[in-house]
C-alpha positions as CSV (number, residue, x, y, z in Angstrom):
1,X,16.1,1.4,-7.9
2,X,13.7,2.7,-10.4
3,X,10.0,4.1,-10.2
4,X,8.0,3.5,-13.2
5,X,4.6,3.5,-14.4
6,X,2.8,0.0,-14.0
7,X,2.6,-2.2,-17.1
8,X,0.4,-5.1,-17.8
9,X,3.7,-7.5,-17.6
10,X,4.1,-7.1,-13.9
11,X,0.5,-7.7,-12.9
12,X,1.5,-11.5,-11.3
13,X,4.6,-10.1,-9.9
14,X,2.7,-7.0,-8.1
15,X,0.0,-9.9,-7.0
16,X,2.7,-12.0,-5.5
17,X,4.3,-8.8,-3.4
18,X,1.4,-7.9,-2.7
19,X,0.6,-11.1,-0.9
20,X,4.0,-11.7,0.7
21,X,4.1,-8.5,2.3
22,X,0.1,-8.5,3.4
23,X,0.8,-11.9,5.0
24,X,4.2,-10.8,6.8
25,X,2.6,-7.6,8.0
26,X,-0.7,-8.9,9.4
27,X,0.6,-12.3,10.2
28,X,-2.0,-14.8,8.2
29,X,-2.3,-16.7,5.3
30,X,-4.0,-14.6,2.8
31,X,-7.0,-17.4,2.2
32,X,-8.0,-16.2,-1.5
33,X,-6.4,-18.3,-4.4
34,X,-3.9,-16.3,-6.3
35,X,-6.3,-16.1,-9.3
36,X,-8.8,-14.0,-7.7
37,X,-6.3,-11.6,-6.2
38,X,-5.0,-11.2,-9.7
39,X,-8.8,-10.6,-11.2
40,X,-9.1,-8.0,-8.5
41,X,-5.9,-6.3,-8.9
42,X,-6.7,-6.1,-12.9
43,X,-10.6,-5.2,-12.6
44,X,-10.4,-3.0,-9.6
45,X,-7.1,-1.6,-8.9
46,X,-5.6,-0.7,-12.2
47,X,-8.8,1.3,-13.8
48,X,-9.6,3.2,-10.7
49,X,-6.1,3.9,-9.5
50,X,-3.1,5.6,-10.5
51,X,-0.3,2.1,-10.1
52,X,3.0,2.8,-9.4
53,X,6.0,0.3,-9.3
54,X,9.6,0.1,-8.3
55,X,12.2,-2.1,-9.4
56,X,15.4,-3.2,-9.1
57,X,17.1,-5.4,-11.7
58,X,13.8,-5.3,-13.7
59,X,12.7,-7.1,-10.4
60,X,9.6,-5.3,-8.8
61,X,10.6,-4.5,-5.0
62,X,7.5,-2.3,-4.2
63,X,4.0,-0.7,-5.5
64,X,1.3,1.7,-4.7
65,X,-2.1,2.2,-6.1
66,X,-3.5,5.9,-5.1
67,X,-5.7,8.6,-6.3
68,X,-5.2,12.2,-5.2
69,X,-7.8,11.7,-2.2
70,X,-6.6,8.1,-1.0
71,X,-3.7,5.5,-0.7
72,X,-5.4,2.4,-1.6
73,X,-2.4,-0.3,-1.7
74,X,1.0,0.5,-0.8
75,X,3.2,-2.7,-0.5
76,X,7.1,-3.1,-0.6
77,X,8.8,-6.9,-1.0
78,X,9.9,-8.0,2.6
79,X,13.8,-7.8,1.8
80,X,13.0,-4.4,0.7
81,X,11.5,-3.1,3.8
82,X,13.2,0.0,6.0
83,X,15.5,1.0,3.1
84,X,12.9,4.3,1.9
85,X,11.0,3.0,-0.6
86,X,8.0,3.1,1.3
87,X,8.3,6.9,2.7
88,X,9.8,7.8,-1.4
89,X,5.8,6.3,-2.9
90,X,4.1,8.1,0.3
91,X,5.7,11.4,-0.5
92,X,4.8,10.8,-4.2
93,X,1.3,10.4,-3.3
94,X,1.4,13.5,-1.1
95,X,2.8,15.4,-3.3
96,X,-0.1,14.7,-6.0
97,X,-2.6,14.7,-3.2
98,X,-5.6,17.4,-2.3
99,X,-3.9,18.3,0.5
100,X,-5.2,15.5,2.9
101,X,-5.0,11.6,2.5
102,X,-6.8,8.3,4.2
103,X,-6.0,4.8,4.1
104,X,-6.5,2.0,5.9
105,X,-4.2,-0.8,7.6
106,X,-4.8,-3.3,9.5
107,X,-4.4,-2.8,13.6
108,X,-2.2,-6.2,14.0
109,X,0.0,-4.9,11.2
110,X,2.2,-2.6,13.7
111,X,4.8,-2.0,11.5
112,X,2.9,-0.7,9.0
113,X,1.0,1.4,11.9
114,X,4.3,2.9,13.0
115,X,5.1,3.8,9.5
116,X,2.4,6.1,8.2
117,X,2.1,7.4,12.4
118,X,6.0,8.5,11.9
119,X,4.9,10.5,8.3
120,X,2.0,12.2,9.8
121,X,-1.2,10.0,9.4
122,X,-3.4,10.1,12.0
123,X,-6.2,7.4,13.4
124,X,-9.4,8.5,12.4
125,X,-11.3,5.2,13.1
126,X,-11.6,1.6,13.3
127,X,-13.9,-1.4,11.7
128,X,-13.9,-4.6,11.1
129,X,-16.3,-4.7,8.0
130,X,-13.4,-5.9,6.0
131,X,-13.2,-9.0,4.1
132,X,-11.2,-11.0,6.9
133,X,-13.3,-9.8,9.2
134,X,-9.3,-8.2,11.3
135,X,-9.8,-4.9,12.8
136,X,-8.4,-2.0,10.6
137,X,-7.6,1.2,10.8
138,X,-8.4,4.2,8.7
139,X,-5.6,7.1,8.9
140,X,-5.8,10.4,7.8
141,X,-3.0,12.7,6.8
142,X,-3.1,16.7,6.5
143,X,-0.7,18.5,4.6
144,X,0.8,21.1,7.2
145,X,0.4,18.7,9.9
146,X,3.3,17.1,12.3
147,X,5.3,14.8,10.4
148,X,8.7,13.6,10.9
């Protein structure tokens, strides 16, 4: 496996992860078309983030998009999940943190619930104001606090 800067090549590929593992965590078909997801990812994500990918075979397996206050997407390919690739981006986005992080994740998405509850995040609040209109969750994570 190998971390790596993002580059414009892998934009599709991040969309498609990105997709897979949204619609196996929170258990719907992701309604937008694959276009728009894209558009957003290149417009929205990559400018105001700092993107992260790993790979494996030149293959991407997992990405995060964060800045030093927040975790804004953090997605690893299905196959890949409960082998450490997650909890390795997390750390990294710790590590170049302010000391605290937030993010959000959906409530029906339990396995991605257990995950940042089991590195220290805690539940701060709840909405639904999102753009399925699914109850999330935003976490919050303290450096110093409990984690396992």
């Amino acid at each position: 496996m190998q971390v790596a800067q993002y580059e414009p090549a892998d934009s599709l590929e991040i969309v498609k992860l990105w997709r897979e593992s949204f619609e196996f965590g929170v258990g719907i078909v992701d309604p937008n078309p694959i276009q728009e997801q894209l558009n957003f990812f290149l417009s929205e994500v990559v400018p105001n983030s700092e993107v992260t990918v790993v790979k494996e075979a030149g293959r991407v397996v997992a990405f995060m998009a964060s800045v030093p206050e927040s975790v804004c997407h953090l997605y690893v390919r299905v196959q890949y999940l409960g082998q450490g690739i997650g909890s390795h981006l997390l750390d990294m986005a710790k590590s170049k943190s302010v000391g605290s992080l937030w993010l959000y994740t959906f409530a029906r998405n339990a396995n991605a619930r257990c995950f940042y509850e089991r590195r220290g995040f805690k539940e701060v609040e709840r909405e639904s104001e999102n753009m399925y209109k699914i109850e999330a969750i935003k976490y919050k994570w303290l450096r110093g606090s409990s984690e396992a």
